[in-house]
N, C-alpha and C positions, 0 to 999 in steps of 0.2 A: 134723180140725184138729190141729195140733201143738200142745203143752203151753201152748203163748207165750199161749192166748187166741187172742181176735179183734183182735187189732192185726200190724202188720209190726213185725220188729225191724233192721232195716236198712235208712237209707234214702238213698239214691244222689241222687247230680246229677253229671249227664254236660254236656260240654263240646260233643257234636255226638252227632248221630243214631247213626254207625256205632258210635263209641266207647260208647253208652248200651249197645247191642246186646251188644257184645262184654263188658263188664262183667256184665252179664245174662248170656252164657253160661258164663263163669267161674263165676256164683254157680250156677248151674244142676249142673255138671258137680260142684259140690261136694255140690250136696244141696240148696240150697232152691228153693224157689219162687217165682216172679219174674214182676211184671207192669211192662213199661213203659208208661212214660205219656209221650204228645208232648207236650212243654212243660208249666207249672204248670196243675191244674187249677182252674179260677176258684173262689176266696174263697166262692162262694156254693153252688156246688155239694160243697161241703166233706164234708157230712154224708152227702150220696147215694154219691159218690165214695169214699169211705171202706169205705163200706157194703159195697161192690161187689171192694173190695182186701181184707177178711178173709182169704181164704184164700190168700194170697202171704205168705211168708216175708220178702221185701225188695220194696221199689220202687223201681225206675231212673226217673226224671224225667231226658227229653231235650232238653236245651236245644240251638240252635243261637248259640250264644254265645263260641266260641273265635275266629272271626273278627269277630267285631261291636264297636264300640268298647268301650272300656274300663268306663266308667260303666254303658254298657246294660246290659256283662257280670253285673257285679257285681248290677245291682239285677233280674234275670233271677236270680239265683243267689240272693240272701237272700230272694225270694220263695216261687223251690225248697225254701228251709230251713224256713222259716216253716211252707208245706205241710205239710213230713215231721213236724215237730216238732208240727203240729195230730195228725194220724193216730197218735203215740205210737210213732215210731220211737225204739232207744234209741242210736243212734248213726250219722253220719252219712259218707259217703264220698264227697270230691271227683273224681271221677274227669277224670284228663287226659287226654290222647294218649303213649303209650308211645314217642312220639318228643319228648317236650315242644313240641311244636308253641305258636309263642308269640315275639315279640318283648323290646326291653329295657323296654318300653313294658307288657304283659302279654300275653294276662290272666291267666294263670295265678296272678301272685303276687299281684294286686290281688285276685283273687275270695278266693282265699284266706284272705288276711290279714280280709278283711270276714268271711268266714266264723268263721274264728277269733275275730275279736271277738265276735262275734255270740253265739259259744257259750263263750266266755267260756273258751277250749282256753289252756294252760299250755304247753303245747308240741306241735307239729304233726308227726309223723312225714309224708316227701314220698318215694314210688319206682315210677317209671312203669316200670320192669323189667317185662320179662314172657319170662324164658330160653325156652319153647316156641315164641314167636313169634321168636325171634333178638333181644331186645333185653336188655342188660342193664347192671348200673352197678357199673363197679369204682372205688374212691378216689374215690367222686362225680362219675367219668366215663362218660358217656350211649354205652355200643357199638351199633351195629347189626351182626349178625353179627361179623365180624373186625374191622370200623373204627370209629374213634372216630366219631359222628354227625354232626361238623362236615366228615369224607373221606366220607361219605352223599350218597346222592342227595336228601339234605334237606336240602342247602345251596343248592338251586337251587329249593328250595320259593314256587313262585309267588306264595305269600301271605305265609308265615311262614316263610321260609328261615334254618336253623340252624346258623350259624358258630361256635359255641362246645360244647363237648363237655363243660365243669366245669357241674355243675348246680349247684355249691355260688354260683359266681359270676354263672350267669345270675337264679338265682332273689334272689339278692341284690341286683343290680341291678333286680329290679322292685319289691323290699318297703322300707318303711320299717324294719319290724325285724331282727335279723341270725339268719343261717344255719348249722348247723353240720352235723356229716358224723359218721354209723354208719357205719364202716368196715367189709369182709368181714371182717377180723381176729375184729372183735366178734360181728357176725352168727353167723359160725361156733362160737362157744360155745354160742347159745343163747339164748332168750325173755329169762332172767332178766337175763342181760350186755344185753342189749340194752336191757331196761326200766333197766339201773342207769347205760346212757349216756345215755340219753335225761334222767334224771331230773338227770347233771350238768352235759349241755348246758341246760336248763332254769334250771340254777343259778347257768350264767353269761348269765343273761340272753337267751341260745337263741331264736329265736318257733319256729321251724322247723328240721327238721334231716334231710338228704338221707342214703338207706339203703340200703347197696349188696346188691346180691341178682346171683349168675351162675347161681344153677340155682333149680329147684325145691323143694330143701326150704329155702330161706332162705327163700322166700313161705311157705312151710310158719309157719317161727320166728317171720318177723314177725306173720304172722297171729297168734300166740298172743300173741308181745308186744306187740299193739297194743289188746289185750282192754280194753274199758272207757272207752278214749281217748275224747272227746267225738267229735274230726274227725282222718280219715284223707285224704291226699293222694295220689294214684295213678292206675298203670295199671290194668289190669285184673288186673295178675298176681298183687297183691296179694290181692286177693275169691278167691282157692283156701283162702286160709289162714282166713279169717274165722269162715265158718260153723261150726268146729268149736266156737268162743265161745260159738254160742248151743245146745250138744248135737244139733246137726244135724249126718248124713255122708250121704255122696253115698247117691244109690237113682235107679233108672230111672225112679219116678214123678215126679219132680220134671220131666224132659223130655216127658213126654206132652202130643201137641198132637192134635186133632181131624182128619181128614180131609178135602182139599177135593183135588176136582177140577177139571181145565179148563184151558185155553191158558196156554202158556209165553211167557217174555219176559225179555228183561236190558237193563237200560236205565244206559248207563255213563259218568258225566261224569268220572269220575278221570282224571287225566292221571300219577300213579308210576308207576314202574316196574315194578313187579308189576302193575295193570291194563291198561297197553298188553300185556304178554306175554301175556293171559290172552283178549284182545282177538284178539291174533292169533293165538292158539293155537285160539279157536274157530274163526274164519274160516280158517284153516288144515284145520280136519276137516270143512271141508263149509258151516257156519252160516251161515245170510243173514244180512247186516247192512248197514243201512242209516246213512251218516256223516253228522253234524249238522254244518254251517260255521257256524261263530260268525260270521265276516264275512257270510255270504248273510243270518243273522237280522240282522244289522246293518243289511244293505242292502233290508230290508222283504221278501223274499221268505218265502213262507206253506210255510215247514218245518215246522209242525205238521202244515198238512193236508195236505202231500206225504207226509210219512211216515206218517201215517195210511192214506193212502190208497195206499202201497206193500206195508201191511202187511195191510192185505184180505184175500184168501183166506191167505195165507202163516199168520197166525192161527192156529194148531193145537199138537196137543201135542210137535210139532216145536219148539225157541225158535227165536226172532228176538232178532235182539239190533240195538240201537240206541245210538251211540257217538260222544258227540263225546271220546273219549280221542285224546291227539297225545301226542308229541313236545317234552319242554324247549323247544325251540328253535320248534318252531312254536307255542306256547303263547308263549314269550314277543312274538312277530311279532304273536300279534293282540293280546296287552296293551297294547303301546307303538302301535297303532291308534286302539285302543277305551279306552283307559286300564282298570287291571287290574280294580277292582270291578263296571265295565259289561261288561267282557266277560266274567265269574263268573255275575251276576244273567240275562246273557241267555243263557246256556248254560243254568245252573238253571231261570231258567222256563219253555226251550223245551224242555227235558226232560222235568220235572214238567207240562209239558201233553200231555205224547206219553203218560207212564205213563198219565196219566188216563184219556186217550182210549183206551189196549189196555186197563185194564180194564173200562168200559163197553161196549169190543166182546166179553168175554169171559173175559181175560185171569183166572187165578186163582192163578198161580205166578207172580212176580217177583222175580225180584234186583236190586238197584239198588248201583251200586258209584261207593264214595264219600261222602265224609262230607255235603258241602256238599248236591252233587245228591239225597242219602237225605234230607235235611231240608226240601227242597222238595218231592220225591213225596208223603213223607206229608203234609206239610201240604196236598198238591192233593188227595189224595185224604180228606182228614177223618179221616184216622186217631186215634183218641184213648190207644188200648191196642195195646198188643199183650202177647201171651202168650206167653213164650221157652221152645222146645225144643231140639231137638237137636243138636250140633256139627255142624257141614259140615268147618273146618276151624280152628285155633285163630283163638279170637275172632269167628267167625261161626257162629251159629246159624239154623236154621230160626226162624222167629216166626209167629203164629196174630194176625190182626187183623181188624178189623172196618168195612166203611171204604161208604159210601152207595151207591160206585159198584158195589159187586158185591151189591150186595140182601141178601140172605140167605145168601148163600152164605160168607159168609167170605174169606179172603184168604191163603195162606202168601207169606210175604217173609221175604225176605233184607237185611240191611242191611250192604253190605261195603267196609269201611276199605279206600282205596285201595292202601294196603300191605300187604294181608292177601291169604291164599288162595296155594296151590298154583296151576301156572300152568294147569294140567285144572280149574279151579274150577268154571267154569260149566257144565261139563259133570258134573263129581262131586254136584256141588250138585243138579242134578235127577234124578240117579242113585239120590238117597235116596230121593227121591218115588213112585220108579216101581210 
């Protein structure tokens, strides 16, 4: 055990499944130790649960709540809080989407601002930055690689499409209280300019204030400068700088995950642009894969048990891979069909019943890419925990879980943000395993 005792000293609430992950691997590659948990663990089971997270450094709690209405959001999030704050975290971190994924409507700033009440925070440091992955925030403008986020292919975000690139003015437009801005000017001095802007946006009345970071050692600074803060707001890119608060630094034992063998699988509802590349960059080197139509689940036809039963002998430590990833444009053709949240829920559940179905015939390595579709798997599959190891690629790690349908044996998964991975992912990804 590390000095801390038997308690965690960080404790996370993630906005979607992939994003929990990727936070988790960030605290990992720092040094600590990381259990996620799918969703809040129930009120009752409090003391067992507990019992069972000693030896983790931090806890990531995965909500699927960045798409879901506003109100579910939040009260999904202060029950996250409540958790962490039972088990004796001593500080909490909201973790978003590194692309502020989120309308004028939230959730981002509604869960927030509850949060912050809730903990009674003075002022809210907010930076979904994360420079390794390409994302970063200058003058409180959101880039992806060279372009501002609103010239992104996240303006045509099927769900949450991002037209605005000031994060000072989107996040303003979702809160009651007002916004202001750490400039890289400041950042670049250092922890203590940074805590002396933060304490004068606070003074003028501040709730929150967006923090621009272009490289890695500004996650570096805010990490120190955020020491003690009640609630931190962020991507993942922030969680490099953290752990050094609590005398933790990175070491190899923190990613050690246990050995499982057995059938390969990539199961993919992402529709960005990096997941169709990666889509067809497998099927380009050979890879079966088998395409899900949203319209055919529409139209009653049993693409479960067709793919299932495609997937029959093919089963091996060869992957298969299974995709309903498209195309903008063909995504948006069957939205305006099926209107957008029916045809979401029937791509996710015809997914998340196909995972289930490869791991009961075998399956013990899975990737699932995508935030929405990762939050239906595990939930098909019961997963409760997982145990975060090793990077694949920034913001995806290997993970260790534990799920009814594979017995005893265990389970390695992948949880991968549609934006994330090299376009060789699925192929590096089981590379490691070999």
């Amino acid at each position: 055990m590390r000095s801390h005792g038997n308690k965690p000293l960080l404790g996370c609430i993630a906005d979607d499944f992939t994003g929990a992950t990727d936070l988790a691997n960030n605290l990992v590659r720092a040094g600590m130790r990381v259990v996620q948990t799918i969703s809040v663990p129930a009120p009752t089971d409090d003391a067992t649960t507990a019992s069972t997270l000693v030896d983790a450094d931090a806890i990531v709690v995965a909500l699927k709540s960045r798409t879901a209405p506003v109100a579910e959001a939040v009260e999904q999030s202060l029950r996250a809080a409540q958790w962490l704050q039972h088990v004796g975290v001593e500080q909490l971190y909201f973790k978003v989407c590194s692309t502020f994924d989120s309308t004028d409507r939230g959730n981002i700033g509604p869960v927030a601002e509850a949060l912050a009440d809730a903990l009674q925070a003075g002022i809210v440091p907010v930076c979904p930055a994360f420079p390794e992955a390409n994302r970063t925030v200058y003058k409180g403008h959101l880039y992806v690689g060279d372009v501002l986020l609103s010239d992104s292919s996240m303006r045509q975000h099927p769900l949450t499409p991002m037209t605005d690139s000031n994060l000072v003015q989107v996040l303003q437009r979702q809160i009651d209280g007002k916004v202001g801005l750490v400039d890289h000017a400041v950042v670049r001095q250092g922890p203590d300019a940074v805590r002396e802007r933060l304490a004068v946006l606070r003074a003028e009345d501040r709730r929150f204030a967006i923090v621009d970071a272009i490289a890695y050692d500004d996650l570096v600074t805010m990490g120190k400068a955020f020491a003690g803060l009640p609630l931190v707001v962020a991507g993942s890119g922030v969680a490099i700088g953290l752990p050094q608060n609590f005398g933790i630094s990175p070491g190899e034992d923190a990613a050690h995950l246990p050995k499982v063998y057995g059938a390969r699988a990539i199961v993919s509802g992402s529709c960005s642009s990096a997941s169709n590349a990666q889509v067809v960059n497998f099927i380009k080197r050979g890879g079966e894969a088998y395409p899900v139509d949203p319209l055919r689940i529409a139209a009653g036809s049993d693409i479960v048990g067709e793919a299932l039963h495609w997937a029959g002998t093919r089963i091996s430590d060869t992957p298969v891979l299974f995709y309903a990833t498209a195309q903008p444009d063909s995504v948006k053709a069957v939205q305006a069909l099926l209107g957008v949240e029916q045809a979401g829920e029937l791509v996710e559940r015809t997914l998340s019943s196909i995972a289930l179905g490869l791991v009961e015939r075998g399956v013990r390595q899975l990737i699932v890419a995508g935030g929405e579709t990762s939050g239906a798997c595990v939930q098909a599959l019961e997963v409760q925990q997982m145990r975060i190891g090793p990077q694949i690629d920034p913001g995806v790690p290997w993970c260790y879980a534990l799920s009814p349908a594979a017995g005893t044996d265990g389970l390695m998964l992948t949880l991968k943000s549609g934006n994330f991975g090299t376009v060789d992912f699925f192929t590096k990804a089981f590379g490691m395993l070999a």
